[in-house]
C-alpha positions in Angstrom: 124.9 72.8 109.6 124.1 73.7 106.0 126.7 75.3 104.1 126.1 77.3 101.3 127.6 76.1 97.8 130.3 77.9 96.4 128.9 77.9 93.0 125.6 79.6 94.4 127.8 82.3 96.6 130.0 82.8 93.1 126.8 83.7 91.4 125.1 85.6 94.2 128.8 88.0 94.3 127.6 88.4 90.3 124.1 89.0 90.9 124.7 91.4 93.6 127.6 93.6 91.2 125.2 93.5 88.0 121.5 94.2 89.1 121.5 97.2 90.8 117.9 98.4 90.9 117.4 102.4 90.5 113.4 102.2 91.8 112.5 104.4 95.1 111.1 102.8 98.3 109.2 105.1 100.5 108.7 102.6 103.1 112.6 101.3 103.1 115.9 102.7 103.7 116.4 102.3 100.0 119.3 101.3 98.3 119.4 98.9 95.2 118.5 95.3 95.9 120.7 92.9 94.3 120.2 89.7 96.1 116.7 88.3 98.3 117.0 85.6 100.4 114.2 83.4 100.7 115.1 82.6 104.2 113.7 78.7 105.4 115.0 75.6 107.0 118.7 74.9 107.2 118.1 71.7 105.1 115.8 73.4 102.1 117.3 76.8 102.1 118.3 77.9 98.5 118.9 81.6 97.6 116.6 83.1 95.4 118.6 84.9 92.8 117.2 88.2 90.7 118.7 87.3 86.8 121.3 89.4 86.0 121.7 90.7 82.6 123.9 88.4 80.2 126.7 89.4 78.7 124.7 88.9 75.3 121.9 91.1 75.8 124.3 93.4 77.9 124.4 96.6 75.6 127.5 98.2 77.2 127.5 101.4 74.9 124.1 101.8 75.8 125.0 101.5 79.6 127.3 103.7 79.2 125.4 106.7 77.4 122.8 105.8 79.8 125.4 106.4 82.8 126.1 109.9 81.2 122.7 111.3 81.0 121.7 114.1 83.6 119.2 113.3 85.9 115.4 114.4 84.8 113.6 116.9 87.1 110.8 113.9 87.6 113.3 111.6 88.5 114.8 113.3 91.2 114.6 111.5 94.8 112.1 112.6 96.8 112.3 112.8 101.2 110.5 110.5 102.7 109.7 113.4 105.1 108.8 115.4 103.3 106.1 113.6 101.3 104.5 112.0 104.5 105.2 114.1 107.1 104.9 114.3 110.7 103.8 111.1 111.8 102.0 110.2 114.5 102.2 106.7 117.0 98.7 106.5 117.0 98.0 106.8 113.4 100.1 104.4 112.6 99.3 102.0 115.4 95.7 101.4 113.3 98.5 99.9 111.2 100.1 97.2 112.9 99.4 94.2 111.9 98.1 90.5 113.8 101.1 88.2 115.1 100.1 85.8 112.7 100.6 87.4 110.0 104.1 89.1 111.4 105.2 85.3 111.6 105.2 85.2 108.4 105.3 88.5 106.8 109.2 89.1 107.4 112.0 88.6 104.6 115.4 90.0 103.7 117.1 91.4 101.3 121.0 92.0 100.7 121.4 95.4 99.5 124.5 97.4 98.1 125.1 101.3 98.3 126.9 103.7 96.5 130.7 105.6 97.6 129.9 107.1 101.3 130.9 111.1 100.6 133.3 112.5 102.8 130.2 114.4 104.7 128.7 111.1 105.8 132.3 109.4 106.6 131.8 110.9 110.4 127.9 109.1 110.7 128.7 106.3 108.8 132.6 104.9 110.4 131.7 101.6 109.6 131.9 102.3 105.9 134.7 102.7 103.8 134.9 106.1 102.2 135.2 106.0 98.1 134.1 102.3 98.5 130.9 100.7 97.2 129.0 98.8 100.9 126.8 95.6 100.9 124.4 94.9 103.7 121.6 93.1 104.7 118.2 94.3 105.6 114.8 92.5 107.1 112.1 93.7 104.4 108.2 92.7 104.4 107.2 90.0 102.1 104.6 91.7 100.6 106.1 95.2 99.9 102.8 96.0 97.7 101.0 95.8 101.0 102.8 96.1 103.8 106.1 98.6 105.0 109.0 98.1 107.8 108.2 101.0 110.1 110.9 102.3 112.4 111.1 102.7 115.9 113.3 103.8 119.0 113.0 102.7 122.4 115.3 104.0 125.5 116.0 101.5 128.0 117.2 102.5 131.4 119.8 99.8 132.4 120.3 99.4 136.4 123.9 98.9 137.5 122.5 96.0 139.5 120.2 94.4 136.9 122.3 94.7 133.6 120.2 92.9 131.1 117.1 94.0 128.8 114.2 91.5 129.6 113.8 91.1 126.5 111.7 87.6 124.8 113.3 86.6 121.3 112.2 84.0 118.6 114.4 82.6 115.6 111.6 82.6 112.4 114.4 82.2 109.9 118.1 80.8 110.2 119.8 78.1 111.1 122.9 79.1 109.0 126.5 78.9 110.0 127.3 82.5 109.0 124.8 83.4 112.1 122.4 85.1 109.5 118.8 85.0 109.9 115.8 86.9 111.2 114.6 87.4 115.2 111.8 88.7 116.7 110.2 90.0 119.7 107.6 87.7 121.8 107.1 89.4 124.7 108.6 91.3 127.2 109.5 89.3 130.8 107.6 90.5 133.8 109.5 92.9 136.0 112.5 93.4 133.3 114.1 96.6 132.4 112.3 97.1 129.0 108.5 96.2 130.8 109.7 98.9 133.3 110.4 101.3 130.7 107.3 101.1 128.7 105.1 101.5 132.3 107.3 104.3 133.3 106.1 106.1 129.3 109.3 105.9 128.1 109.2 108.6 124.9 110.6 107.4 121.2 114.1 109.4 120.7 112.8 108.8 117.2 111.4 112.5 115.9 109.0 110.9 113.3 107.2 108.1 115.0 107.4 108.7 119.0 105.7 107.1 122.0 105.8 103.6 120.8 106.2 100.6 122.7 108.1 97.5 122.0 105.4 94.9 120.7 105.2 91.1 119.1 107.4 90.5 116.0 109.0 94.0 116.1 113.1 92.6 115.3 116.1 94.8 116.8 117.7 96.2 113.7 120.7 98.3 116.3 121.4 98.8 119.9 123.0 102.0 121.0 124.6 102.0 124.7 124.9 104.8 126.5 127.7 105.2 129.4 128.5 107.7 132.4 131.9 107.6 133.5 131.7 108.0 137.4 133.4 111.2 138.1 133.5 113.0 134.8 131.2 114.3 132.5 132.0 112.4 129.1 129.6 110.7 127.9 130.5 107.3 126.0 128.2 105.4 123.4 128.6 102.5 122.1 126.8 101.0 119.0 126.0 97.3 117.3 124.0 96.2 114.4 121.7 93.0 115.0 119.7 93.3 111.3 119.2 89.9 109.8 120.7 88.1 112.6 119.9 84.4 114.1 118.9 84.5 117.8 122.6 83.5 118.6 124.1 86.1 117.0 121.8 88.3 118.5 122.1 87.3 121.8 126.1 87.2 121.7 125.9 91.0 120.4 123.7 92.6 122.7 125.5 90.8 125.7 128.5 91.4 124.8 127.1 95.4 125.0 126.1 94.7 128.5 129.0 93.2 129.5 130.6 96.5 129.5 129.0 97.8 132.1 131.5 97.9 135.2 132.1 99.7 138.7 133.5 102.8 136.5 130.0 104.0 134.9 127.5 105.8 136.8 124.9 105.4 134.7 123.9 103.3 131.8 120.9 103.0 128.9 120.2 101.5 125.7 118.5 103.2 122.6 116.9 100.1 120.5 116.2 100.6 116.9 113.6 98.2 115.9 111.7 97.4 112.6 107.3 97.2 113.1 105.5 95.6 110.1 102.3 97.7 109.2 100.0 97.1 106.3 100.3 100.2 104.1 97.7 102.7 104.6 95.1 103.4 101.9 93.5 105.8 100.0 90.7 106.4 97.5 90.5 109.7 94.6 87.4 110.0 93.3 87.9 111.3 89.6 85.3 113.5 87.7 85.9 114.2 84.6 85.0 117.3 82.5 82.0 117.3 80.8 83.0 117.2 77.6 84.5 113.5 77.4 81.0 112.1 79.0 82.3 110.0 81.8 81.2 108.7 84.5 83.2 109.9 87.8 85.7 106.8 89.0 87.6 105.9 92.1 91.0 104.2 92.5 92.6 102.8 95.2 96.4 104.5 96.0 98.7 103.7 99.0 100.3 106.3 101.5 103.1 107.7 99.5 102.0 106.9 96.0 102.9 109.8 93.0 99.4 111.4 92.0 100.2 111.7 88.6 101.8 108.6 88.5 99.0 106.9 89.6 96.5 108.2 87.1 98.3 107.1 84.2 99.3 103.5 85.2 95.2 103.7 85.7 94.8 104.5 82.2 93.6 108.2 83.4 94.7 110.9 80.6 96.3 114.3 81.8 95.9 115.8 78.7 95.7 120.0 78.7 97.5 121.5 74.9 96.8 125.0 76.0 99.3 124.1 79.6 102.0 127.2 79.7 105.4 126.1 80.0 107.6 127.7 83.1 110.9 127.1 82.0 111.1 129.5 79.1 110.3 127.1 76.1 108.1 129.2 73.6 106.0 126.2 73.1 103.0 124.6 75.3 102.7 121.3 76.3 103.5 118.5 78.5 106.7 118.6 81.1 106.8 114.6 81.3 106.0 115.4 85.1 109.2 117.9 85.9 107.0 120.6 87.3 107.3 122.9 84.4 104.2 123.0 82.9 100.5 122.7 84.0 99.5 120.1 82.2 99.0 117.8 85.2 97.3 120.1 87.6 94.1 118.8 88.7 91.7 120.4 91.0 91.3 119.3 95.1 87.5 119.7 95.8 88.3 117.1 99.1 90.7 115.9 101.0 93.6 118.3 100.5 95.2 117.3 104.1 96.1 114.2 102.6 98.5 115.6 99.6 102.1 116.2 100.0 102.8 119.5 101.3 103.5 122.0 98.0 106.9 123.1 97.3 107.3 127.3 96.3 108.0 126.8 93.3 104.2 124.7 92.9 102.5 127.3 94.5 104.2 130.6 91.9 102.7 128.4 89.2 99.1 127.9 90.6 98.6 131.1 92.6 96.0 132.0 90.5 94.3 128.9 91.4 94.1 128.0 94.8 92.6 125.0 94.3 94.8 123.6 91.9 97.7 120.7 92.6 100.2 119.3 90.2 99.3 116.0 90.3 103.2 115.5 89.6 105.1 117.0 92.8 101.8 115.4 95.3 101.8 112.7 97.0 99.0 110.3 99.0 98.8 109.9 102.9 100.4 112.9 103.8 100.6 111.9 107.5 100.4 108.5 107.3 96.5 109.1 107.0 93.4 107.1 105.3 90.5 108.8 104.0 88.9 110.1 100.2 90.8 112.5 97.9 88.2 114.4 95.3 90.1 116.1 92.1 88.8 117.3 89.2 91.2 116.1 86.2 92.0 118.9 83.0 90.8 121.7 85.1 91.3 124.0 82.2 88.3 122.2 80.4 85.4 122.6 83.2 
């Protein structure tokens, strides 16, 4: 077996305390990636390391003030929820991608999160609470094109037949710390999970229900379910199988089973697993007003892409001098994106099902103009959905 150097693990432990990235993920569960593991053979495998600052060009007065700085209106987080919204199995399912490209599309990452609060200590027991938490997560490749979707299964487990019927496949590990990345190949014929998908077994996941277990999804959690015989507690049990080798895997989820004795009267397991899908995709025709005598353009956005964003990394000026302020500067002018002004707005003539749902305080400031959006509080895809978006940019100038 290959073990890893401890020169290489030394730096990783420094890579992972200094690069903390501070970028949102709509398609992940977040957090600030530190460390990516090119995962491959046993023999090959080398770590690939993001460079952490040096100590030279480490300005720690700067990181410092930096640290101290309150948090801009723009660069608040934003709910994934609540940009995308309800989501439904079979939009998404136009998503999922060939087993071909699932083979190869998987990767991890090792990613460390901030202090749990005491509110979260109850969910979260695995964490220590005021303590900083490193863990590993199975991420797409290509992130620019494709996003980890997240779905439940329940599995009805008979007292007679404790096992999941369940086909793995190791893609990636080999390692002696049992790390790696598994996947599902099919389900065996008769089994309790092919039972449960032919029975219609509903998602216990509120966002994405009435999926099935399919090639290449990987079991990111089990969650067992017990019914004591003769009492009404309920006991539940839970694992984590993220990033592991089929091994580790295995050992996990039968040591779940192997609970199951003459004392429960009924048993289930709730499977948390992670589906690649290509990234749905959009297209905003642009028309411009008539004075700057351009053409109309279209760009190409993905579900859960920033509007505004958008149109300036696209070159696409937002530019409106006479935009009221709404935060009780005497001046005009632009916001930098923290809904305060108006200087984004554009207006919808199409496709207004597929922005972000507006907030109160977006609709006070444009209630005199139905039409209008701030470009800066909407998002793409709203639904996880494809189609065309028409705006009309500077609608103060038509």
């Amino acid at each position: 077996m290959y073990s890893m150097p401890t020169e290489v693990k030394l730096l990783a432990a420094l890579c992972m305390i200094l690069c903390i990235s501070n970028t949102l993920d709509l398609f992940s569960n977040g957090g600030g990636t530190t460390v990516v593991y090119a995962f491959s053979s046993p023999v090959t495998y080398q770590p690939r390391l993001l460079t952490p600052p040096t100590h030279d060009a480490f300005d720690a007065r700067q990181y410092r003030s930096t640290k101290k700085c309150k948090t801009k209106l723009h660069e608040q987080p934003v709910k994934r929820k609540e940009i995308l919204g309800p989501i439904s199995a079979s939009t998404v399912a136009k998503y999922n991608l060939p087993p071909d490209v699932i083979a190869e599309g998987w990767s991890a990452q090792i990613v460390q999160r901030a202090a749990t609060t005491i509110d979260n200590q109850s969910r979260e027991s695995d964490r220590v609470l005021g303590k900083a938490t490193t863990e590993i997560q199975v991420i797409p490749k290509n992130p620019q094109d494709h996003y980890a979707g997240t779905v439940r299964v329940a599995v009805p487990i008979p007292l007679d037949s404790p096992g999941l019927g369940i086909e793995l496949l190791e893609i990636e590990g080999g390692r002696e710390d049992g790390l790696g990345i598994t996947i599902v190949t099919g389900l065996v014929p008769g089994g309790n999970a092919e039972k449960a998908v032919a029975m219609g077994q509903q998602q216990l996941d509120t966002i994405m229900d009435g999926e099935t277990i399919m090639y290449g999804d990987t079991i990111v959690s089990a969650e067992m379910i017990l019914q004591q015989r003769g009492s009404a507690n309920t006991d539940i049990r839970s694992i984590k199988t993220e990033c592991l080798g089929y091994d580790s895997t295995m050992d996990a989820l039968r040591g779940m089973l192997s609970s199951i004795d003459n004392s429960i009267q009924e048993a289930s397991i709730v499977l948390t697993l992670k589906r690649l899908r290509r990234r749905p995709n959009l297209f905003v025709k642009i028309y411009y007003p008539p004075e700057q005598d351009e053409p109309p353009e279209t760009i190409q956005l993905q579900a859960g892409d920033n509007l505004r964003m958008a149109l300036l990394q696209k070159g696409i000026k937002l530019n409106d001098p006479l935009a009221q302020r709404y935060d009780g500067k005497s001046y005009s002018g632009n916001c930098g994106g923290g809904s305060l002004c108006r200087t984004c707005a554009v207006n919808v003539l199409r496709g207004t099902e597929l922005l972000s749902q507006p907030k109160d305080n977006e609709k006070k400031m444009i209630d005199d103009s139905p039409r209008w959006r701030l470009s800066c509080k909407s998002w793409v895809g709203y639904g996880m959905k494809e189609g065309e978006i028409v705006i009309q940019v500077n609608p103060r100038q038509w």
